[in-house]
C-alpha positions, -999 to 999 in steps of 0.1 A, spaced: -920 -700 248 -909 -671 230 -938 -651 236 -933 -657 277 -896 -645 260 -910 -616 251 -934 -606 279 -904 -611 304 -880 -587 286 -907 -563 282 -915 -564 315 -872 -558 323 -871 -534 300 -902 -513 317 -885 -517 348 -848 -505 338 -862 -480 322 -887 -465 355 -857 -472 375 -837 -449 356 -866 -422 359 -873 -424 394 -831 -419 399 -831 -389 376 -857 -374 396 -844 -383 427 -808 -373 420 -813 -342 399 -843 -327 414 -838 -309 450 -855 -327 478 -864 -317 516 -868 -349 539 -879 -334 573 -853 -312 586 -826 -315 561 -827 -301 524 -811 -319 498 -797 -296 466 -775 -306 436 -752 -284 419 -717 -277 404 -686 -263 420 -688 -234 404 -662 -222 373 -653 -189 372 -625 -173 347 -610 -141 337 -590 -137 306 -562 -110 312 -552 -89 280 -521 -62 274 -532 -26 277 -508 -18 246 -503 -32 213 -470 -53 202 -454 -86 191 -452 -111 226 -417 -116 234 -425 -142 266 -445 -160 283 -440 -168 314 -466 -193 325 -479 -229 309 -515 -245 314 -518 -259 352 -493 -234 362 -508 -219 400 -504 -179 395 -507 -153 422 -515 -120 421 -497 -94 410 -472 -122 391 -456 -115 362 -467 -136 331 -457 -124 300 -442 -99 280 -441 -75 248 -417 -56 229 -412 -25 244 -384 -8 225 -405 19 210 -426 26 245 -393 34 257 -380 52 230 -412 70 235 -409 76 275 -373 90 266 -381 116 246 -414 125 269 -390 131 299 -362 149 278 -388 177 266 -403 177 302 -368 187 314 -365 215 285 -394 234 297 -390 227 335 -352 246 326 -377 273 307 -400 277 335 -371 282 362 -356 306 337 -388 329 340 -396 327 375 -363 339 390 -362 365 363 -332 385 352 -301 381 368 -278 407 384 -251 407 358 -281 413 332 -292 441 347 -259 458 354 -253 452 315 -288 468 304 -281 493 330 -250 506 316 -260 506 283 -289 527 290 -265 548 303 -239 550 272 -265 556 254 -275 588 273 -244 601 274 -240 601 235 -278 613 234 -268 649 250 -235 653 237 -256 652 205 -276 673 220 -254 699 233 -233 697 196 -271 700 179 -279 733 204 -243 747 192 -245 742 154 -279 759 157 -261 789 170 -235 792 143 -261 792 112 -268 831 120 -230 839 118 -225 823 90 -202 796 109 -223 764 100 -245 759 72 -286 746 73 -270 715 65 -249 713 93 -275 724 109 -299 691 99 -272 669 103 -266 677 139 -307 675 147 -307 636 128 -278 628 148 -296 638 182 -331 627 174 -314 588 165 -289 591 197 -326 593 215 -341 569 200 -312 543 213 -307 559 245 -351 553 250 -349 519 236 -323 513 260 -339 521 290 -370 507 283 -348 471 285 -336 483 312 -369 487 330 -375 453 313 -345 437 331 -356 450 364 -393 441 365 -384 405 351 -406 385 331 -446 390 331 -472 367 349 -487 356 324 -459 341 304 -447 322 337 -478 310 336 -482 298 301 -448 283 306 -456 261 340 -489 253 318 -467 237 291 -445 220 315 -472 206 332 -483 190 299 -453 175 296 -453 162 326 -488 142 318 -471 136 286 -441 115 309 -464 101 330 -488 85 301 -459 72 282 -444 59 315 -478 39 318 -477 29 285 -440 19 289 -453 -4 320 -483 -18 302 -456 -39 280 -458 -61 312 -488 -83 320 -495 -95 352 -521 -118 367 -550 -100 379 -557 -125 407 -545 -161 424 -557 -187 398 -550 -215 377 -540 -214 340 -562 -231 319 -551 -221 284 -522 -200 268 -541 -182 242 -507 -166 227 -475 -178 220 -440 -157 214 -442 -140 185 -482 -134 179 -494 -98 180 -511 -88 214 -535 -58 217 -564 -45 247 -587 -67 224 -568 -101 225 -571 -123 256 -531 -137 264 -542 -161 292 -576 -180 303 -574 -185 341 -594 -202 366 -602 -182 395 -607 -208 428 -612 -184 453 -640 -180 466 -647 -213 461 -687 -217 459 -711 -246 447 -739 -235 427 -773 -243 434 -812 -237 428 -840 -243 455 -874 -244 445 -899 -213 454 -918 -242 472 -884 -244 499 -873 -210 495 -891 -196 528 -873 -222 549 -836 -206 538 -819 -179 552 -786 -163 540 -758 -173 565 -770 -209 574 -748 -237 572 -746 -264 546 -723 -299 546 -711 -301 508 -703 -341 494 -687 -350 461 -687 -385 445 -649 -383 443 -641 -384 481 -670 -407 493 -679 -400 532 -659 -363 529 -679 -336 539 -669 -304 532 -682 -270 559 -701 -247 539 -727 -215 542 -750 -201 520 -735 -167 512 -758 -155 481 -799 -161 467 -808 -147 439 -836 -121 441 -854 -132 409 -870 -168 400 -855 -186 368 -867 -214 350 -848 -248 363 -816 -244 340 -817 -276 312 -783 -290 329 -796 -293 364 -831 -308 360 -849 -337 333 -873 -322 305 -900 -329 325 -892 -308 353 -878 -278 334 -906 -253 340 -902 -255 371 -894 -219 390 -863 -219 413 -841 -199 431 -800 -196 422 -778 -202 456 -746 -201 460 -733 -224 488 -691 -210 501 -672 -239 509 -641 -244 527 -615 -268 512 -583 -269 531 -569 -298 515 -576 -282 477 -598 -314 464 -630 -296 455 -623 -290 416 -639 -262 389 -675 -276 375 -674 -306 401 -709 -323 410 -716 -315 447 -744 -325 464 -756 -299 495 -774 -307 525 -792 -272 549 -806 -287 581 -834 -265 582 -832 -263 619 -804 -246 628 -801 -210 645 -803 -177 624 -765 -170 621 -761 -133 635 -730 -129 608 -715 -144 580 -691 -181 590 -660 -184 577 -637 -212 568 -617 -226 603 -595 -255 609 -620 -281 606 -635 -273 572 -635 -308 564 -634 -341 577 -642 -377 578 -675 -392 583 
């Protein structure tokens, strides 16, 4: 009796166990039944992990895991006392030597050059009276009238009234031509420096913001208020929905019965007899061996080709890393251009 026990449970066991083979295989491993090929993949998870551009302590965030973000949104914050400190004193030296640079390029004003005009002028009025008194003493010496010294005195007093009177006029001419070309242009060269200068702090100044890069869903808030951000430190994880594709891998064996643009019906076990509209929008170039997730040990080495099938999911069901099952009738016309998503992108069946 217990060895007929035995034998029975044996026999059970054998069959449990080849059960549990054959629906591995059949579940995991792609299938094409006539016109219609059967794929199974995940929904598939993509994620970007936004960062600040500067470096600072976070003063907010703005957004908590499952919160729905769009683009462009505002999610957190740092200190940005000393970017604007910085931006301040970027724009108050731009505005020095934009004032500089205006200075030089309308050049000397009117009143300036009346003044260095009628200097010059003094100037050479006190040059020949010294002149003419010079010429005069020079003539007395023989008579005895004015000493050598005289004499001397008289020529130093002429030769200095010249110097001022040339000096003079040179500023003068100065004062009329206005300042030279190439000092305007050193000085527009330095204001335009400081106009980079304004514009990289006002950047900077910005970058104390973080927005999101795209519509998604938060999945983790790596940072809190109060931690230290910087270009190297990720502030959010967030889950990137659309597209919205299903990932897939058809054997080399199917792979000349596929074209890019043919429709696919996409089911999930979480909304039995749903069926979702889908296309194939992507196939890899290259073969790959059958990733370890997707397929049993046995059926590893087998070469397939990555897919990706676009669904449409009106009614937001279809979740990140979902199982989905895909179905290509292998029929159906060559599609002349890529579907989209319509009205009916799902329904009841």
């Amino acid at each position: 009796m217990n060895a007929r026990l035995r034998i029975a449970a044996a026999v059970l066991f054998a069959v449990i166990v080849g059960g549990g083979i054959w629906w591995l295989v059949v579940r995991l491993h792609p299938s094409a039944s006539g016109d219609t090929l059967v794929l199974y993949g995940n929904v598939d998870i993509r994620e970007v992990q936004p960062a600040f551009n500067d470096t600072g302590a976070v003063t907010a965030m703005k957004v908590s895991e499952g919160a729905i973000v769009k683009r462009s949104e505002l999610i957190a914050t740092i200190d940005d006392s000393r970017y604007a400190a910085a931006l301040a004193q970027a724009r108050q030296q731009a505005d020095n030597l934009k004032a500089a640079l205006a200075k030089l390029v309308k050049g000397s004003r009117p009143e300036e050059i009346a003044q260095a005009k009628a200097t010059m002028e003094g100037l050479r009025a006190i040059y020949d009276n010294n002149n003419i008194l010079y010429r005069r003493t020079v003539g007395l010496v023989p008579h005895g009238a004015a000493s050598t010294e005289d004499r001397d005195n008289a020529l130093a007093q002429m030769n200095s009234s010249h110097d001022s009177y040339e000096a003079a006029r040179q500023a003068y001419i100065l004062a009329v031509k206005g300042p030279r070309a190439e000092d305007i242009t050193a000085a527009r060269a330095a204001y335009g420096a400081a106009e980079a200068a304004v514009t990289l702090a006002a950047r900077e100044f910005a970058d104390t913001k973080l927005y999101a890069p795209a519509d998604g869903i938060v999945e983790d808030r790596i940072l809190e208020p109060g931690d230290m951000a910087s270009p190297s430190t990720p502030v959010f994880t967030i889950a990137l929905p659309n597209p919205l594709w299903v990932r897939a891998y058809v054997p080399e064996a199917e792979l000349g019965r596929i074209r890019l643009g043919m429709g696919a019906s996409i089911t999930t076990d979480s909304y039995p007899g749903r069926v979702y509209h889908g296309w194939i929008g992507y196939l890899s170039p290259t073969s790959e061996f059958t990733p370890k997730t997707v397929e049993t040990s046995e059926l590893r080495t087998a070469l397939v080709y990555q897919l990706r099938v676009y669904v449409c999911d009106a009614r937001d069901e279809l979740r990140l890393g979902m199982p989905a099952t895909v179905q290509i009738n292998l029929n159906q016309a060559v599609a002349t251009s890529m579907p989209g998503c319509g009205p009916g992108d799902a329904a009841h069946h």
